[in-house]
VEXPA-370680 format. One line per 5 residues: number of its first residue (from 1); for each residue x, y, z of C-alpha. Coordinates in pm, 1 decimal. Example, Ala and Ser with C-alpha at 12.3 -4.5 7.8 and 13.67 -1.06 7.14 Angstrom:
1	1230.0,-450.0,780.0; 1367.0,-106.0,714.0
END
This chain:
1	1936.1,4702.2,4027.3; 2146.1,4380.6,4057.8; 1789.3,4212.7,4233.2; 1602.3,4352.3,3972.7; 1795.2,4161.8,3726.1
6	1763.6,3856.1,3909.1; 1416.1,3845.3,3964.7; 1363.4,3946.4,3571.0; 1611.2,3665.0,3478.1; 1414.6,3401.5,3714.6
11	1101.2,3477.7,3550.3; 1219.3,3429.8,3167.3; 1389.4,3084.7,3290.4; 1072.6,3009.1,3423.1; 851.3,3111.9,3149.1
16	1098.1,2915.2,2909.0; 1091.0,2615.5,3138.5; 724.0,2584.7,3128.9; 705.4,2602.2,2771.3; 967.9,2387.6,2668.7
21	770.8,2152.6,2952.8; 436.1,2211.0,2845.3; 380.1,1885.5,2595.8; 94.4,2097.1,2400.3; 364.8,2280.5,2245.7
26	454.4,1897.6,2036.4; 219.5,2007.6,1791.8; 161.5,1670.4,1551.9; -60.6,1618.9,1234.1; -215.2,1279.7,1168.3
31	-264.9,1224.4,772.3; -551.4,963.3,702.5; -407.9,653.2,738.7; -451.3,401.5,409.2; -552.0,42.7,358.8
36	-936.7,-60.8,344.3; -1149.8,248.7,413.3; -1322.6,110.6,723.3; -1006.0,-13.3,943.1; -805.0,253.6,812.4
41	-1035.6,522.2,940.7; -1064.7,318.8,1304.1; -652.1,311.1,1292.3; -620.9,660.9,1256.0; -883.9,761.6,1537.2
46	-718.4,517.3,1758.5; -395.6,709.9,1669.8; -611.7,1026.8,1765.6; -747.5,901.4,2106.4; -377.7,807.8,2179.8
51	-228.5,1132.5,2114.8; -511.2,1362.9,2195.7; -486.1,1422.3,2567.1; -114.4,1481.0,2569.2; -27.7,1680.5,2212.6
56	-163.5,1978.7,2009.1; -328.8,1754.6,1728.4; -374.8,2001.6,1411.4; -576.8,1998.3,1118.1; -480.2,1808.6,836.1
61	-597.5,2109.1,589.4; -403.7,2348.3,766.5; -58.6,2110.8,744.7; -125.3,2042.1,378.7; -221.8,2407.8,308.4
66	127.6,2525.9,440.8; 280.7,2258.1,220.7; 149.1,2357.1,-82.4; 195.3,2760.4,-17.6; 532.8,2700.1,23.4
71	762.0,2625.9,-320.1; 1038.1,2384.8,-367.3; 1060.5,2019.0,-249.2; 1216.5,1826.2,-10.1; 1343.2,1931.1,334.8
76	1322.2,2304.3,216.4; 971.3,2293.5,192.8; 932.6,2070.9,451.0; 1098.4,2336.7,656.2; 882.4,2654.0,557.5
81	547.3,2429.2,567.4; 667.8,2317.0,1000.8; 719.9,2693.4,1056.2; 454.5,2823.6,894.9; 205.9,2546.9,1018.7
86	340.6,2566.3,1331.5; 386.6,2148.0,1344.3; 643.6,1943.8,1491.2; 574.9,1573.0,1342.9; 377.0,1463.5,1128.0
91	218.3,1081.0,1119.3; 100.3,906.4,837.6; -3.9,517.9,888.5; -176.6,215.2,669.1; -307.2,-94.2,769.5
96	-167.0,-427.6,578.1; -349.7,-812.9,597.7; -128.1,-991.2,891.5; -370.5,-1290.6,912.7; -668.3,-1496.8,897.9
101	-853.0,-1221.6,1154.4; -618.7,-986.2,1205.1; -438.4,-661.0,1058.9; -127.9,-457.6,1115.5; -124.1,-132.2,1170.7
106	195.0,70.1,1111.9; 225.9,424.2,1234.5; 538.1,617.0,1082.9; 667.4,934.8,1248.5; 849.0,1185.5,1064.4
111	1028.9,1496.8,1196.1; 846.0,1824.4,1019.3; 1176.3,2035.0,953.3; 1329.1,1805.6,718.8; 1042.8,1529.2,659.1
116	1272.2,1246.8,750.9; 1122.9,927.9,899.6; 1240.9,916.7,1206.5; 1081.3,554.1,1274.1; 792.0,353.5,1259.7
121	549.6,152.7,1518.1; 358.6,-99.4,1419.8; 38.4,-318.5,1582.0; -175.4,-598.3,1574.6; -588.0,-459.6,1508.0
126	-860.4,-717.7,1452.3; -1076.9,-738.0,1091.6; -1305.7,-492.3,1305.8; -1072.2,-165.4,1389.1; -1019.3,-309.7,1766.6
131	-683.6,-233.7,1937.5; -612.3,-455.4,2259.8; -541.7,-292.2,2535.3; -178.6,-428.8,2543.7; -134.8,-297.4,2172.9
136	-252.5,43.7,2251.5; 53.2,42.4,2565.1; 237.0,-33.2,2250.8; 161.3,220.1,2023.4; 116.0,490.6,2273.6
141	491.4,412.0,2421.4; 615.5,430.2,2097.3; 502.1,746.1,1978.2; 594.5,889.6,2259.2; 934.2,795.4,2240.6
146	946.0,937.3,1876.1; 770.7,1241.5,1968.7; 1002.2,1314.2,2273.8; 1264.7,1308.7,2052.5; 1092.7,1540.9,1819.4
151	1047.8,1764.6,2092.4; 1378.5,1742.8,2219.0; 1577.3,1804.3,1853.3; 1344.4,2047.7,1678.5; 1551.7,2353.1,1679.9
156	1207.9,2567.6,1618.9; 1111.2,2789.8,1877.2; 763.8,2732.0,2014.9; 479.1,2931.2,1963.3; 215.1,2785.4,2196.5
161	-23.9,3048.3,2375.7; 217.5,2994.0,2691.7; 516.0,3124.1,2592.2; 565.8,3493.9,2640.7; 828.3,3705.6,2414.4
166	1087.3,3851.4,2697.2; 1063.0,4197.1,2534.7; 712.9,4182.9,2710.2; 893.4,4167.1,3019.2; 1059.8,4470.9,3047.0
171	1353.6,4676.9,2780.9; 1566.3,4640.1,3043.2; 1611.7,4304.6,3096.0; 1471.8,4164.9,2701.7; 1776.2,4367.9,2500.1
176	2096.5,4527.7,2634.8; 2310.3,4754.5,2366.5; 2619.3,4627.9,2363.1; 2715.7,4966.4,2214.2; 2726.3,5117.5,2564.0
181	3022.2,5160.8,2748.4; 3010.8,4920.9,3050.5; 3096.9,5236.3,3295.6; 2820.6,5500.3,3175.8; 2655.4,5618.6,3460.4
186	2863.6,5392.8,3714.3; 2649.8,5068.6,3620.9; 2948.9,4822.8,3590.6; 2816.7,4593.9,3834.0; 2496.0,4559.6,3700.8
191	2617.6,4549.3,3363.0; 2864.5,4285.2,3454.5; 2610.1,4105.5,3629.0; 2384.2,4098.8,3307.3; 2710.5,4015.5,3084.8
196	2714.0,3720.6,3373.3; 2368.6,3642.1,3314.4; 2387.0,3589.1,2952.0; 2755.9,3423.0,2957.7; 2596.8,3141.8,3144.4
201	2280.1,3139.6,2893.0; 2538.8,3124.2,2631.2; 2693.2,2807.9,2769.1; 2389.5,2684.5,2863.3; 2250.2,2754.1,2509.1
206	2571.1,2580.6,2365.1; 2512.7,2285.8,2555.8; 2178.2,2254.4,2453.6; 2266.0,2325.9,2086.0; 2481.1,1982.7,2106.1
211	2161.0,1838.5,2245.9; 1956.1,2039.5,1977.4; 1715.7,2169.1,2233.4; 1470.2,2422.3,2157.2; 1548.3,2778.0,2261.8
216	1373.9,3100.1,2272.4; 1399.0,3444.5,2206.9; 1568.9,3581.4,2498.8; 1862.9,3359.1,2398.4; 1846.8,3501.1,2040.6
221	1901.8,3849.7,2238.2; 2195.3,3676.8,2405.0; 2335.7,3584.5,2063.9; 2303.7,3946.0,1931.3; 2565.1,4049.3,2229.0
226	2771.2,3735.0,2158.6; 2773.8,3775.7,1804.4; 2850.9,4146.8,1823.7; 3145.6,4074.7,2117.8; 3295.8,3773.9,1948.4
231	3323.9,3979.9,1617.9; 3457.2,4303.2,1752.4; 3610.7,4200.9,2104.8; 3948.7,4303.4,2183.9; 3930.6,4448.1,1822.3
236	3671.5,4661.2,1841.2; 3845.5,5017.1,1780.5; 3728.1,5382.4,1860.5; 3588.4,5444.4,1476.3; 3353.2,5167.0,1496.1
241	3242.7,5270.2,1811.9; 3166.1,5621.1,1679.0; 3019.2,5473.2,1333.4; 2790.1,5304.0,1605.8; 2691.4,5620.5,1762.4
246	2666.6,5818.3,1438.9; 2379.3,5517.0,1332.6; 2248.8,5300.6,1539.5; 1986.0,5162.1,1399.3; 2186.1,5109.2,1060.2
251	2392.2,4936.7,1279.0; 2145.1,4762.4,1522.1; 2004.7,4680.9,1162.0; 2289.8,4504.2,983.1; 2393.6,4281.2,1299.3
256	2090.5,4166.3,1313.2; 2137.2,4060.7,940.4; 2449.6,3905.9,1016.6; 2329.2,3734.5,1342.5; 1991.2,3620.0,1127.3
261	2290.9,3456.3,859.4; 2491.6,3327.1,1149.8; 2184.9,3162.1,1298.9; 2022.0,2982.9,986.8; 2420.3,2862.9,924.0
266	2401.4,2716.6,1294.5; 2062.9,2555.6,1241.9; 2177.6,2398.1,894.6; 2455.0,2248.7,1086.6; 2276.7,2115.9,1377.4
271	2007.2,1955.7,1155.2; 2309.1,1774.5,935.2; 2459.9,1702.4,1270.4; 2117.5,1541.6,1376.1; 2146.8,1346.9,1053.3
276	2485.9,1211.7,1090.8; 2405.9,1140.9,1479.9; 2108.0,939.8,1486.2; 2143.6,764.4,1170.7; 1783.5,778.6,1016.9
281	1672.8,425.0,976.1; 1531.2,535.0,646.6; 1905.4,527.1,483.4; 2103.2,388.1,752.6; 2000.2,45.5,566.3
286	2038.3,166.2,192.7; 2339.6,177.6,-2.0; 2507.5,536.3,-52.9; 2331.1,648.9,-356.8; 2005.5,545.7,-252.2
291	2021.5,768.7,65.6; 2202.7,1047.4,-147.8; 1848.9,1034.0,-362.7; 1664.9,1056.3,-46.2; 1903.9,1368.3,81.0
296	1882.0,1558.2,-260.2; 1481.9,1482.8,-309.6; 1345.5,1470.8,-47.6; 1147.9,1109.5,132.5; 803.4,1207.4,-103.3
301	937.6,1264.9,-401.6; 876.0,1034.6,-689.8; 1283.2,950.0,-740.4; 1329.8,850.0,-398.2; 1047.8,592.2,-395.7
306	1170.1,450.4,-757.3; 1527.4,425.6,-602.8; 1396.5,224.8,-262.6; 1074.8,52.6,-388.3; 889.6,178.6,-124.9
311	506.2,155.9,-146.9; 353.1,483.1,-106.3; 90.9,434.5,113.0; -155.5,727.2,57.0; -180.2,632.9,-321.6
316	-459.5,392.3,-261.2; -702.2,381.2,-600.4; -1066.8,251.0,-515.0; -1159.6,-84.8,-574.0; -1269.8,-220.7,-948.7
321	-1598.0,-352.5,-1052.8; -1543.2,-453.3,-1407.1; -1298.3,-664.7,-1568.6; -1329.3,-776.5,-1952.0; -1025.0,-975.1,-2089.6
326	-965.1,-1104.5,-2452.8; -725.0,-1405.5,-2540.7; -628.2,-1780.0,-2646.1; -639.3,-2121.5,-2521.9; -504.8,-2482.8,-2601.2
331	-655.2,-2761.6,-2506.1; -625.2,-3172.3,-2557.3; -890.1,-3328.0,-2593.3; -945.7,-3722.4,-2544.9; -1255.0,-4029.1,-2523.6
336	-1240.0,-4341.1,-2295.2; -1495.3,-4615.9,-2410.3; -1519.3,-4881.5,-2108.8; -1745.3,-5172.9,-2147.2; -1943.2,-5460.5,-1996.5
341	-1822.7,-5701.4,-1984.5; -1476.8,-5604.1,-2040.3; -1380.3,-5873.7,-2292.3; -1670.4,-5819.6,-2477.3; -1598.0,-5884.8,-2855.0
346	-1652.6,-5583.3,-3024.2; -1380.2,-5356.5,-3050.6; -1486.8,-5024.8,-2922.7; -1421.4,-4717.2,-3062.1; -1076.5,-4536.0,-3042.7
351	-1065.1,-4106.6,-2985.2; -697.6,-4065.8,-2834.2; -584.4,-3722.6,-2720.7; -592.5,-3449.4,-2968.6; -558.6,-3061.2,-3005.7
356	-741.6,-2746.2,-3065.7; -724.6,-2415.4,-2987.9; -929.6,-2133.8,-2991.7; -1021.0,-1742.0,-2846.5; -1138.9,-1680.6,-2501.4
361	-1352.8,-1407.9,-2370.7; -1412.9,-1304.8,-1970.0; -1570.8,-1034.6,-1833.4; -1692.2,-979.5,-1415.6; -1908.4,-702.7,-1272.3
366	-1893.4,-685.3,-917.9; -2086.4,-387.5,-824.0; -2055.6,-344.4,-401.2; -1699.1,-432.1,-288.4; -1601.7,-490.3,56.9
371	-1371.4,-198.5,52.3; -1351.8,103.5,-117.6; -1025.2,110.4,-201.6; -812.3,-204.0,-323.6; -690.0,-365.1,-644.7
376	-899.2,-705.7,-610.7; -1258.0,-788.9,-692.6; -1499.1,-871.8,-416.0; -1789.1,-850.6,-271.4; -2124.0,-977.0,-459.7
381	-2069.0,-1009.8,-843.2; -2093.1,-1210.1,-1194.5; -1893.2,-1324.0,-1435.3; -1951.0,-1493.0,-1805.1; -1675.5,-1668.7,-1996.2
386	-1700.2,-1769.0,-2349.4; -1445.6,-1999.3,-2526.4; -1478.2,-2071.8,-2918.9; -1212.8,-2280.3,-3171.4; -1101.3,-2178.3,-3463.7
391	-1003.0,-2418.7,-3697.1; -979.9,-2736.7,-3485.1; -988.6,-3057.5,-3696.0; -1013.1,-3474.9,-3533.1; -857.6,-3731.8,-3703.4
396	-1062.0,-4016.1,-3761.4; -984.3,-4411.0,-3948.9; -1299.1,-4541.8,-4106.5; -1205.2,-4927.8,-4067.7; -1486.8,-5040.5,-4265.0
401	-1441.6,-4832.7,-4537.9; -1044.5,-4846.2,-4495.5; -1012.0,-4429.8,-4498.1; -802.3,-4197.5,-4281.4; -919.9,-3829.3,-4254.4
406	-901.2,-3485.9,-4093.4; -1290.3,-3369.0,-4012.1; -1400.4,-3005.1,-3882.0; -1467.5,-2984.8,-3532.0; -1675.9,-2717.0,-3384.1
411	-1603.6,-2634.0,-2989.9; -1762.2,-2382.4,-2797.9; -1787.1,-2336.8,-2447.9; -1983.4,-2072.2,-2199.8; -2040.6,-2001.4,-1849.8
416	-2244.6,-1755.5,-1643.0; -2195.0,-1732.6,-1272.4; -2280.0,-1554.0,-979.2; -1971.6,-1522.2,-721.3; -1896.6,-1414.5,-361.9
421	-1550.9,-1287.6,-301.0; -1465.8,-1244.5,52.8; -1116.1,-1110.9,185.0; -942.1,-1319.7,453.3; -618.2,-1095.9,526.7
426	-364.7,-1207.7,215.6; -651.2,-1465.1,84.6; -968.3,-1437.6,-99.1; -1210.4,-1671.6,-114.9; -1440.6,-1718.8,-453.0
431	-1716.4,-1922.6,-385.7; -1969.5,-1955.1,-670.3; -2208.3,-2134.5,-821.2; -2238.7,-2172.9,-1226.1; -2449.5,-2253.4,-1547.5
436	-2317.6,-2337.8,-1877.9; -2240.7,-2553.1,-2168.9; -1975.4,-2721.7,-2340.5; -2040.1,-2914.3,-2679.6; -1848.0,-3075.7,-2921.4
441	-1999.5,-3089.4,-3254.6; -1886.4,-3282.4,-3563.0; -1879.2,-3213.0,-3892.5; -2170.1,-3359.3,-4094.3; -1976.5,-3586.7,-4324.1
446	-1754.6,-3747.5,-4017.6; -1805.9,-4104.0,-4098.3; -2060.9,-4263.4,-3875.3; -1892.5,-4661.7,-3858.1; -1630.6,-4447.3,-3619.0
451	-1896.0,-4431.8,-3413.7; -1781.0,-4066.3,-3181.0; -2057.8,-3911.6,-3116.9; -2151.7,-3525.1,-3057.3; -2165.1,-3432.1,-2716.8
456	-2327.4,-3118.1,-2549.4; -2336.5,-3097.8,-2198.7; -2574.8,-2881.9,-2052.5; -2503.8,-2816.8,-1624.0; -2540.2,-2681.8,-1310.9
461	-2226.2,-2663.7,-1112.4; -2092.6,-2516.7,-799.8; -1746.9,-2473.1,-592.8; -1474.7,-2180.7,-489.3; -1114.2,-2091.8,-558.6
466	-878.5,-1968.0,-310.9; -698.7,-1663.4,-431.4; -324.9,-1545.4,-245.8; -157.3,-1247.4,-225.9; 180.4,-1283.3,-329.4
471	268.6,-951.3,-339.1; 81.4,-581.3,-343.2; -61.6,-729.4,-678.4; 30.9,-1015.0,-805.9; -253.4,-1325.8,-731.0
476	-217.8,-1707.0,-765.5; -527.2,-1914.7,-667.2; -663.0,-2247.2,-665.3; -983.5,-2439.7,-710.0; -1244.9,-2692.0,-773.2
481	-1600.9,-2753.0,-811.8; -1872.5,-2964.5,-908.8; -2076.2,-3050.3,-1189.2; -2374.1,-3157.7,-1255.6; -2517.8,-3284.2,-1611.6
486	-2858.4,-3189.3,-1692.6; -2840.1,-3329.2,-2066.3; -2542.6,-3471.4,-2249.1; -2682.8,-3406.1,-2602.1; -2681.5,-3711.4,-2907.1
491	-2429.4,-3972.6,-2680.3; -2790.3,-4002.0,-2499.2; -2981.5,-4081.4,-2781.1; -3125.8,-4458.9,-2806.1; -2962.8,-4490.5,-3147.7
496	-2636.0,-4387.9,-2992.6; -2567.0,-4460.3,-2602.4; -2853.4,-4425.9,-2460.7; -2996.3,-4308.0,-2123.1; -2770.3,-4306.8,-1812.7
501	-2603.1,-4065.8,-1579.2; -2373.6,-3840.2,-1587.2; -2162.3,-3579.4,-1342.0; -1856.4,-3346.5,-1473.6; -1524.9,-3242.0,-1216.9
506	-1316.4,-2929.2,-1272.2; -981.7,-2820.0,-1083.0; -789.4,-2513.9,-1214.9; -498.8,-2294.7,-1126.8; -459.9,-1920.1,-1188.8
511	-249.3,-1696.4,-1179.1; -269.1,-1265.3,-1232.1; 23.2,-1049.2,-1277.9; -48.6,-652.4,-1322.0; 103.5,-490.2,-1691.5
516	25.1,-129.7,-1536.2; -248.3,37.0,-1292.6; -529.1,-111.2,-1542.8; -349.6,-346.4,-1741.2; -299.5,-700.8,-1613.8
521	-224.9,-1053.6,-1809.5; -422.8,-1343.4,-1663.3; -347.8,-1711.7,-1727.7; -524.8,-2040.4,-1603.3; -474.9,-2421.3,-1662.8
526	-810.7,-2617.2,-1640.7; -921.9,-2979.1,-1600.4; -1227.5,-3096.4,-1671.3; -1343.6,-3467.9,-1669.1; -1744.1,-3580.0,-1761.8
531	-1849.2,-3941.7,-1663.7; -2088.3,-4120.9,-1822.2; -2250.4,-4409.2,-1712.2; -2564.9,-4554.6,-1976.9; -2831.4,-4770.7,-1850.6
536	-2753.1,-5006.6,-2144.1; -3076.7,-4937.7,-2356.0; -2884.9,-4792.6,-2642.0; -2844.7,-4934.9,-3030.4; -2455.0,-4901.4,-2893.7
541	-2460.2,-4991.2,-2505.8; -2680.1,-5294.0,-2502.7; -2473.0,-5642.4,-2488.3; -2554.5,-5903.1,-2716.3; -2816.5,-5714.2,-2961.0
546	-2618.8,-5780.3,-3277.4; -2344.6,-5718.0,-3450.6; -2358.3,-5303.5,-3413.1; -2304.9,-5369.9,-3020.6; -2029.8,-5252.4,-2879.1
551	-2098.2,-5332.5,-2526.4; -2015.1,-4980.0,-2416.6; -2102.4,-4912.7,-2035.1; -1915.5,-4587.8,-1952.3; -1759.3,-4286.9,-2151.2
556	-1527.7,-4041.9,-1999.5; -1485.5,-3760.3,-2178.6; -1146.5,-3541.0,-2046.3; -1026.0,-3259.2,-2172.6; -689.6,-3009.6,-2017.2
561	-749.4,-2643.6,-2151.4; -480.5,-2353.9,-2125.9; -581.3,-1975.1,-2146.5; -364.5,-1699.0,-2149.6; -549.6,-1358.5,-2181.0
566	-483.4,-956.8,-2128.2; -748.7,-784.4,-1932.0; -852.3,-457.1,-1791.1; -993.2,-383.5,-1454.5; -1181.5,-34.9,-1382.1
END
């Protein structure tokens, strides 16, 4: 009997031994990873090809399926959905910008019983998917330290296709009734034996415990004779003995209850052990009533990423393709009348800086981004601004008729433009080219001895802006670009100026701040300058044709214009 025992004992250690060895039984989950669709697609099946050979990989549907079939929140149902699912660890990942060419991908790791982040590991990809060969040593010696320790702490007890119940080993050696007297049928040595057996399972399980190793069911059999001896023991007397005998199975029944209670107390300890123990790097960092959110609610749950600002990485919105904002500018507007030669007589006219201000209108289609999700235009698009003012005014001094007046003046601006928006890790680049006009129009009974005239200038221009990233959202940029005049409207006429040539200069910087998931306020500061140089074959330009001369040779026309408007991108 006693080598019956033996050999039935070896084979249960065994069995146990080869599935607590065999790594299949880590079962993991890999989430899809976030970040632009293509790289975050070639992370995760990286993360795939890593884990693959040496884990149980299972289906996403079947972890989220257990998640949602279970109720509550937070560890609880984190709990229900790893038993039920039949999942270790789950991995969720995302892939930020980290550079002109390059991308980092971050892997996170969290334990399935309680959905704590254990920790994350993160690598370098390129702007195609590609993971170095030293990266992927990286990655796959870091999730395999996490995922050891997942193996090691999970308290679960396996249920791979290797591991074999022990009552399927024989009655006699998967459940002993602790009911019996120890010297029925002159079995003391074996019984003793057995009582050995599972003593030193006991203290092996208890040493494990501290190490919160996984054990199986042939120690839970152990703990039903523990439980039972520890509670009755020495004080076991002869009526509970025969209360026993009247009912066993109403009293096989309720310790089983009690050693069920006794068990889930001992898990819930171990796990707040684990807690205390390792220190989560999730709250080892934050101050006490940060992690306290995190303990109560659970890592997912709205509160706990209000209380530590952390981005949620699976909330990724695809990218816009419209934008239409509605505002204001300011602008200053001033004329600079050179002439040839520079001491020429005449005294030329005088149009210092002065003010206007007005309503602004934008709107961009950009109809195939680069990346299906985002929060930043790109790709292939258009845009068309329009700028009008509203009840801007010049003041003028007629010298010759000694009067000093405010006169109406009429600005309005627009622009159409085709654009190319191209993501370089945290930068964008705009590059564009443009058509549009700007004029200037006076009102009709402006006095013509000031001699200011109306400009419109008609162009084709061309140049790019440089967009950054300063945070998830928030954009400042940068550019320039060239213009150049295809008619300059009445300064060209012979009784004005005359013929010449002319070329226009912009430089702007921007800056975009989001209001909401739609709403965002946009604001730029613009420069323009338009240089004119006349050929000297107008009424005005020409030197020495009589006294209406004025010897003017160049006329640069500046202007600085402000816009602040609130858009909407969808």
């Amino acid at each position: 009997m006693r080598i019956h025992h033996l050999i039935l004992a070896a084979l249960v250690l065994a069995t146990t031994a080869s599935a607590s060895a065999d790594p299949r039984l880590r079962r993991v989950v890999i989430l899809d990873f976030s970040g632009p669709r293509t790289l975050a697609d070639a992370a995760r099946s990286t993360v795939v090809t890593v884990l693959d050979s040496s884990y149980d990989v299972v289906a996403t549907k079947r972890w989220l399926a257990a998640k949602m079939a279970n109720d509550g929140r937070g560890p609880m149902q984190w709990s229900m959905a790893a038993k039920s699912a039949g999942v270790d660890a789950v991995l969720e990942g995302w892939v930020d910008p980290d550079g002109m060419r390059t991308h980092s991908m971050t892997v996170a790791v969290r334990d399935a019983t309680t959905g704590r982040q254990l920790d994350t590991v993160s690598v370098r990809i390129s702007d195609t998917g590609q993971v170095s060969d030293e990266a992927q040593k990286k990655l796959t010696k870091g999730l395999d330290e996490l995922l050891t320790w997942v193996g090691d702490d999970n308290s679960s007890p396996p249920s791979g296709a290797d591991w074999i119940p022990p009552s399927k080993l024989g009655t006699k050696g998967a459940h002993v009734d602790s009911s019996k007297p120890s010297s029925e049928d002159g079995d003391d040595d074996d019984d003793d034996d057995d009582d050995d057996g599972c003593d030193d399972d006991r203290r092996d399980r208890h040493h494990h415990r501290r190490d919160h190793h996984r054990r199986h069911h042939r120690d839970d059999d152990c703990d039903d004779r523990a439980g039972r001896d520890s509670r009755h023991g020495s004080h076991r007397d002869e009526d509970d003995r025969d209360e026993r005998r009247d009912d066993p199975r109403d009293d096989r029944h309720d310790d089983d209850k009690h050693e069920a209670s006794n068990d889930d107390k001992k898990d819930s300890t171990d796990k707040a052990t684990t807690t205390v123990a390792t220190a989560d790097q999730t709250t080892a960092s934050l101050p006490p009533e940060t992690a306290n959110v995190i303990d109560i609610f659970g890592p997912d749950a709205v509160e706990t990423k209000i209380m530590t600002g952390k981005k949620d990485p699976l909330l990724e919105k695809p990218s816009p393709r419209f934008e239409l904002s509605l505002g204001a500018f300011v602008a200053n507007r001033s004329m600079n009348f050179a002439q040839d030669p520079p001491d020429y007589p005449a005294t030329p006219p005088s149009y210092p800086g002065q003010n206007l201000a007005g309503v602004a209108i934008s709107a961009a289609v950009y109809p195939w981004p680069e990346h299906k999700t985002g929060v930043d235009l790109s790709g292939l698009g258009g845009t068309f601004q329009l700028q009008k003012s509203i009840g801007a005014t010049i003041s003028a001094n007629d010298t010759v008729n000694d009067t000093y007046g405010d006169y109406t003046l009429d600005f309005t601006s627009w622009e159409a433009a085709v654009h190319y928006r191209h993501q370089m890790g945290i930068m964008t680049l705009d590059a564009q080219v443009n058509y549009g006009r700007s004029s200037y129009q006076l009102e009709s009974d402006f006095p013509s001895t000031v001699q200011i005239p109306d400009v419109q200038y008609e162009y084709l221009g061309a140049g790019g802006d440089l967009e950054l990233a300063v945070t998830d959202r928030v954009r400042i940029g940068a550019g320039g670009r060239y213009m150049y005049i295809i008619s300059a409207g009445d300064v060209s006429d012979e009784e004005w100026y005359g013929s010449g040539t002319a070329s226009g200069l912009e430089l702007n910087l921007n800056f975009k701040i989001p209001v909401t998931d739609i709403i965002y306020i946009r604001g730029a500061i613009e420069y323009r300058r338009v240089s004119m140089d006349f050929d000297g074959d107008g009424n005005l330009s020409t030197p020495d044709t009589g006294d209406d001369s004025l010897g003017v040779s160049n006329i640069t026309d500046s202007w600085i214009l402000g816009t602040v408007q609130v858009g909407a991108s969808f």
